[in-house]
C-alpha positions in Angstrom: 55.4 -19.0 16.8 54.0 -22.1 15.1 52.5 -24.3 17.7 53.6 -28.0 17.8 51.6 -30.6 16.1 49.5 -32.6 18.7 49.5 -36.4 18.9 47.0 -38.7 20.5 48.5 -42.3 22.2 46.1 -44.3 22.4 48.0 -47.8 24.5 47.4 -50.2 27.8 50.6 -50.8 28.0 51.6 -47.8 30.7 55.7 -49.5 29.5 54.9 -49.4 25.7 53.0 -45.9 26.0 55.7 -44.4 28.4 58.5 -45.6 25.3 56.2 -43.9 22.7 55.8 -40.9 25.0 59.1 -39.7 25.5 60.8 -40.5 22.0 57.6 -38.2 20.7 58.2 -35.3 22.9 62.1 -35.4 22.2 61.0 -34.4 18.9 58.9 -31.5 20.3 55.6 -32.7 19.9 52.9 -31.8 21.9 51.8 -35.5 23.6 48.0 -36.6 24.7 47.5 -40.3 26.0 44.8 -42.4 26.9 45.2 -45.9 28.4 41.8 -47.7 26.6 39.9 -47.3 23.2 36.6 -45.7 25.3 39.1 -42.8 26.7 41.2 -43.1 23.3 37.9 -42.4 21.6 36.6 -39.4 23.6 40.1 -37.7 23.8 40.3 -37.6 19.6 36.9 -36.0 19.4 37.3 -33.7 21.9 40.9 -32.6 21.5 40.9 -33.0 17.8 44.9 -34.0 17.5 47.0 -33.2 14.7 47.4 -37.6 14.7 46.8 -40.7 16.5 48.9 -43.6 17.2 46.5 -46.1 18.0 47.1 -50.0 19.6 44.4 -52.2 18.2 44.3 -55.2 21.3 42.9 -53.0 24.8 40.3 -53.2 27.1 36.8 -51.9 27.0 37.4 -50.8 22.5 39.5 -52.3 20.2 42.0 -50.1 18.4 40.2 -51.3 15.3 36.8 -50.0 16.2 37.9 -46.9 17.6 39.7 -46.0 14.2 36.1 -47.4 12.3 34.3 -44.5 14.8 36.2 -41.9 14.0 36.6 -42.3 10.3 33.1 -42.7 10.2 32.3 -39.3 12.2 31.9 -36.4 9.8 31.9 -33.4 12.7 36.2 -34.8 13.0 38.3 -33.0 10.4 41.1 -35.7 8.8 43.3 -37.0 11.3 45.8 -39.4 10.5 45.6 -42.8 12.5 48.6 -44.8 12.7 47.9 -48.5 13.9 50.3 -50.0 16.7 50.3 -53.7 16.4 52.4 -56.3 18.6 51.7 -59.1 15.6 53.9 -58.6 12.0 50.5 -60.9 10.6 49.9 -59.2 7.5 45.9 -60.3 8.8 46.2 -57.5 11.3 47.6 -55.1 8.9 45.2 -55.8 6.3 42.4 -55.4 9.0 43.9 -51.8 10.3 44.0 -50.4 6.8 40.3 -52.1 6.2 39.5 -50.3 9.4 40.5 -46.8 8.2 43.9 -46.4 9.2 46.3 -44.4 7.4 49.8 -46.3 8.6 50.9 -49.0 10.9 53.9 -50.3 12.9 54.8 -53.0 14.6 55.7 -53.9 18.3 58.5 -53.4 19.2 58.9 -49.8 17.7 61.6 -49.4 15.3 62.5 -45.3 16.9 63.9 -44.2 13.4 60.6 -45.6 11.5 58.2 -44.1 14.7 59.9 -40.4 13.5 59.5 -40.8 9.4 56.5 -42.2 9.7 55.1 -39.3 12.2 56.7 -36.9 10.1 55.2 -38.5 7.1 51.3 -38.8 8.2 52.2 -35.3 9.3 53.0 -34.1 6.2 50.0 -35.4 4.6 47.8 -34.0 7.5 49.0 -30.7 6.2 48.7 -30.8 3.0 45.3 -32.0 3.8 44.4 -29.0 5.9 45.6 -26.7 3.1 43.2 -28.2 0.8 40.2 -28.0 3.0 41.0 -24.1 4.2 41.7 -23.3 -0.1 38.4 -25.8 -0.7 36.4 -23.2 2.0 38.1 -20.1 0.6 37.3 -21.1 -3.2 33.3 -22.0 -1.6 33.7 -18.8 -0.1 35.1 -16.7 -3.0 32.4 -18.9 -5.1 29.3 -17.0 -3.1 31.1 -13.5 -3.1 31.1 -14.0 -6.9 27.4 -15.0 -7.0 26.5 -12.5 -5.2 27.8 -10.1 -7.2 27.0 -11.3 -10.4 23.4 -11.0 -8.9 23.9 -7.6 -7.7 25.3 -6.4 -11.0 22.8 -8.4 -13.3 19.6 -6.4 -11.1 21.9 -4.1 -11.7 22.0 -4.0 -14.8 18.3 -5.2 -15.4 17.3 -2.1 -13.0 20.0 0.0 -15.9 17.7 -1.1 -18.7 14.0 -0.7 -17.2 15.4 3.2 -16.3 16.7 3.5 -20.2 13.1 3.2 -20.9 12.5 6.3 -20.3 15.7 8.1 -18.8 18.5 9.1 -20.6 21.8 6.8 -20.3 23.2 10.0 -17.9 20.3 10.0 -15.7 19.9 6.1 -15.6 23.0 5.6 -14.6 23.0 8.2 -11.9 19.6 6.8 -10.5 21.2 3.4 -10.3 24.5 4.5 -8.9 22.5 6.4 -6.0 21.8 5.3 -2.7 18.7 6.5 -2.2 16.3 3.6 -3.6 13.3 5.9 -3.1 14.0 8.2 -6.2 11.6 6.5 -8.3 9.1 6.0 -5.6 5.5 8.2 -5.5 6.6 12.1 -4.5 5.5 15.4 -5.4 7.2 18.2 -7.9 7.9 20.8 -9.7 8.8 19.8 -13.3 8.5 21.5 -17.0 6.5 18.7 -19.4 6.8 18.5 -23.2 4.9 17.0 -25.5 5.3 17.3 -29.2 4.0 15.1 -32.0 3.3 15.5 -36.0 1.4 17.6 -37.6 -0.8 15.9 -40.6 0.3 11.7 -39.2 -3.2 10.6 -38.8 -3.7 11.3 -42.6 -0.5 9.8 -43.5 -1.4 7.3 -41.6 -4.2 6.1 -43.3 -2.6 6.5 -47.0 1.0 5.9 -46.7 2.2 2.1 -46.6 3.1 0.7 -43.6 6.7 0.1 -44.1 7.1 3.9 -45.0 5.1 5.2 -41.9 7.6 2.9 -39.7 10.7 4.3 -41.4 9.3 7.7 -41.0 8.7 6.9 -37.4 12.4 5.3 -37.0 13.7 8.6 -38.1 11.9 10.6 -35.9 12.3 8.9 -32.7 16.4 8.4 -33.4 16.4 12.2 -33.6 14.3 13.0 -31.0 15.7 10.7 -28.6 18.9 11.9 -29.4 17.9 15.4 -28.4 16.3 14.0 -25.2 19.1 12.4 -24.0 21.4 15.1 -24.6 19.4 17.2 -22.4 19.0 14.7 -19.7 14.9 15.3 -20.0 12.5 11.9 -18.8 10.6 10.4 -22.0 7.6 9.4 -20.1 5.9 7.8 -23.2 5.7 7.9 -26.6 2.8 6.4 -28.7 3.4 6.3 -32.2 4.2 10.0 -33.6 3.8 11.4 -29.9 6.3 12.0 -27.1 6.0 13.1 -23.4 9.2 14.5 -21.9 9.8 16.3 -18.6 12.5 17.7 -16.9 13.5 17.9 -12.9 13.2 14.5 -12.4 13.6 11.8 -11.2 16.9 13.8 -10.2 16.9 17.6 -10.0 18.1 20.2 -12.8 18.7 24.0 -11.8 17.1 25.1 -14.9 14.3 22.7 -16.2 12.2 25.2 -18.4 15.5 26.0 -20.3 16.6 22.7 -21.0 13.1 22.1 -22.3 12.9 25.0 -24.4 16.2 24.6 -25.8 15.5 20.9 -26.5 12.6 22.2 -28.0 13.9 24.8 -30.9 17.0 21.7 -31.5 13.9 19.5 -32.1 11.8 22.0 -34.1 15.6 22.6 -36.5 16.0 18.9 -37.0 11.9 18.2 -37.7 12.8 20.8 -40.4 15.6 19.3 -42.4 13.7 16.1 -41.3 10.5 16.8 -43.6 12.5 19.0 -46.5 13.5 15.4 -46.9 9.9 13.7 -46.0 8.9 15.9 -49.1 10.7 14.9 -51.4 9.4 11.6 -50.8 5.6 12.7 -51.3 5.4 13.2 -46.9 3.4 16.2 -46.0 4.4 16.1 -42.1 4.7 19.1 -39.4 6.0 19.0 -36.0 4.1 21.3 -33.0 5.2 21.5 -29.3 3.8 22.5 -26.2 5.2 23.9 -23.2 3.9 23.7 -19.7 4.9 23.8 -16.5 3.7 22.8 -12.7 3.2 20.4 -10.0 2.3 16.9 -10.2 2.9 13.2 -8.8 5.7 11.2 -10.3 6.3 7.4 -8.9 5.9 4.3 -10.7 2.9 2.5 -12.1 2.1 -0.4 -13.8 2.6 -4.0 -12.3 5.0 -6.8 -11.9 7.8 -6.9 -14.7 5.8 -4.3 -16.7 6.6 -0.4 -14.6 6.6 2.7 -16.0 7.4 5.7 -14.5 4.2 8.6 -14.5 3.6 12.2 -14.3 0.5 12.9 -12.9 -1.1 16.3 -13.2 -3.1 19.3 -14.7 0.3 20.6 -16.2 0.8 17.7 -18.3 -2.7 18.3 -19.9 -1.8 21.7 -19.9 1.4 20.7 -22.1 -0.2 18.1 -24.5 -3.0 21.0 -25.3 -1.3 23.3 -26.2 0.9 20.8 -28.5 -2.9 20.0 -30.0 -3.0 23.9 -30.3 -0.1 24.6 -32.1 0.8 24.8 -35.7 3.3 23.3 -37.7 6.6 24.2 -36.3 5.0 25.9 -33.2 6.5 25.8 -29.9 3.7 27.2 -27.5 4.8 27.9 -23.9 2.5 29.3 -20.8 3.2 32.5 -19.6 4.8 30.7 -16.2 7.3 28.7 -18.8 8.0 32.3 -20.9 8.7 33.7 -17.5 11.6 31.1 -16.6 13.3 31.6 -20.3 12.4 35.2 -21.2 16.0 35.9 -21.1 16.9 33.5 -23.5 14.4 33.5 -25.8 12.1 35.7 -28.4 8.9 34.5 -28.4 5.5 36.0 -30.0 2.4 36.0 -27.6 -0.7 34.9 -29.0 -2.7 36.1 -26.0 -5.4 33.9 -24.5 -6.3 30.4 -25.9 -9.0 28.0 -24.7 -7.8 24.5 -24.3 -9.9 21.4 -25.1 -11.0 20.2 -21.6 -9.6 23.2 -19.6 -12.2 25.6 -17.9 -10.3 28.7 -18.0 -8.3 30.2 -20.8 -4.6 31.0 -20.2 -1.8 33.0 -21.6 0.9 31.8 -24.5 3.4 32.1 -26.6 4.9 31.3 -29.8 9.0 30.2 -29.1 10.8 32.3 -32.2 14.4 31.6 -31.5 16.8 31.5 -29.2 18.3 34.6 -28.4 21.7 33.4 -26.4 23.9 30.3 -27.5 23.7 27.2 -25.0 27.5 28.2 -23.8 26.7 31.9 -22.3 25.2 31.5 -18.7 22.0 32.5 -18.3 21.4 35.5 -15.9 
């Protein structure tokens, strides 16, 4: 049940305030007095009433300066001040409503005008009240909003750093997780690929520039196509050469054949890609290598420039044996040929010796693929 609206009396008169009293409480309202402007004045900001009706002539604080105080004192929410005055001089009227007040009558009270005007400063205390609680909701709601808006432009500006060098799949994931430590420095397992083209330097040097950077426009819009279909990492690519790993930043159950397949898809698109390159004078090949290992993954770089790092002798190990191999080559060590031997027909071309490596290892030459993408490997 709605409780009562509270009104404050402010009146010396203990015959005028007992009048005011009782026709207020016939109507049900709940009724606070206070017999000078000093009490009248400490009641209203303590009890916080719903309105005042207010005499202006008492002892100790005119009803005109108490209703000056309290307009005046921004901790009191809006309360409607009706001014009680014994005079019908407009002077005193003029001076209440100069004061702050909201309504007057005159001595003696009229009953019938006492009620509409209650229920009329009433009214308008409501409506007021309403406004303030939808003015704090909307400030509210306003904050909520801004908040999120923040949340989903980092969001969104966390989305694009990851698109840097995840695919949209794995971005998304990464951003959607909990864990904010994924891209934070850890150790693991991944499969590396690097692959590049065979003969660039050359055609570096003699093609013009605006065909070198249409050649290269092709060449990353299908490679990075094949990348993200896989899901594999492009940790960097500088000009015709591209690092990709797989089993991170979230884990795969198979990275070596993801990055093998990716691999012969890349190798059967570089093919059609230069049939076409030669028609227009181009003499381009595309080599990959294989490798896989431990290493340190995490972030590097510095404030509003981050990358995110493989560190380790298997990413060497991969980007040699891409130096090492011949146009459309995909060379693999024996640990990679071991995780997709199932899958795969590949040549070995026993041991190699690797430009800064101190020991010679084991590889092979990728031929095809022996099983389609859709039959599970065993």
């Amino acid at each position: 049940m709605r409780t009562p609206p509270s009104i404050l009396i402010v009146e010396d008169n203990p015959a005028n305030l007992d009048i005011l009293e009782s026709r207020l409480k016939a109507q049900h309202y709940d009724v606070l007095t206070a017999t000078d402007g000093e009490a009248g004045l400490a009641m209203a900001r303590e009890k916080q009433p719903d309105l005042i009706l207010l005499d202006i002539m008492m002892p100790k604080m005119n009803g005109l300066e108490v209703c000056r105080r309290l307009k005046k004192d921004s901790t009191i929410p809006f309360i409607p001040i009706i001014m009680v005055t014994a005079k019908a001089d407009s002077r005193d009227v003029v001076a209440g409503l100069d004061a702050g007040a909201d309504e007057y009558l005159t001595k003696p009270v009229d009953p019938t005008a006492l009620v509409a005007r209650v229920k009329s400063m009433l009214r308008i205390k409501d409506l007021n009240d309403t406004i303030q609680e939808q003015a704090a909701q909307l400030v509210e709601w306003n904050q909520l909003l801004e908040r999120r808006v923040q949340d989903q432009l980092l969001e969104i500006e966390r989305f694009g750093r990851l698109r840097r060098f995840l695919s949209p799949q794995l971005a998304q994931l990464v951003v959607s997780s909990e864990d904010q430590n994924l891209l934070e420095s850890h150790r693991r397992e991944i499969t590396v690929v690097f692959c590049d083209l065979r003969g660039f330097t050359a055609f570096s040097e003699m093609g013009e520039p605006e065909e070198i950077m249409e050649v290269l426009r092709e060449y990353h819009h299908e490679m990075g196509r094949l990348i993200f279909h896989y899901e594999g990492t492009l940790e960097r690519f500088t000009g015709d050469g591209l690092m990709v790993f797989f089993n991170d930043p979230l884990p795969c159950p198979d990275p070596a054949v993801r990055a093998v397949r990716m691999a012969v898809k890349m190798r059967d698109c570089m093919i059609e890609l230069n049939d076409k390159w030669k028609n227009l004078g181009h003499q381009l090949g595309f080599g990959v290598g294989i490798a896989q290992g431990y290493v340190t993954l995490g972030r590097i770089g510095f404030e509003g420039r981050f990358d995110y790092a493989a560190i380790g002798t298997v990413t060497n190990t991969a980007s040699r044996l891409c130096d090492n191999a011949e146009s459309n080559q995909i060379l693999i060590t024996q640990r990679v040929y071991s995780a997709v031997k199932t899958i795969v027909e590949a040549d070995p071309i026993g041991e190699i010796k690797l430009k800064g490596m101190h020991r010679s290892m084991v590889a092979y030459n990728v031929v095809r693929i022996k099983r389609p993408e859709h039959v599970p490997e065993k």
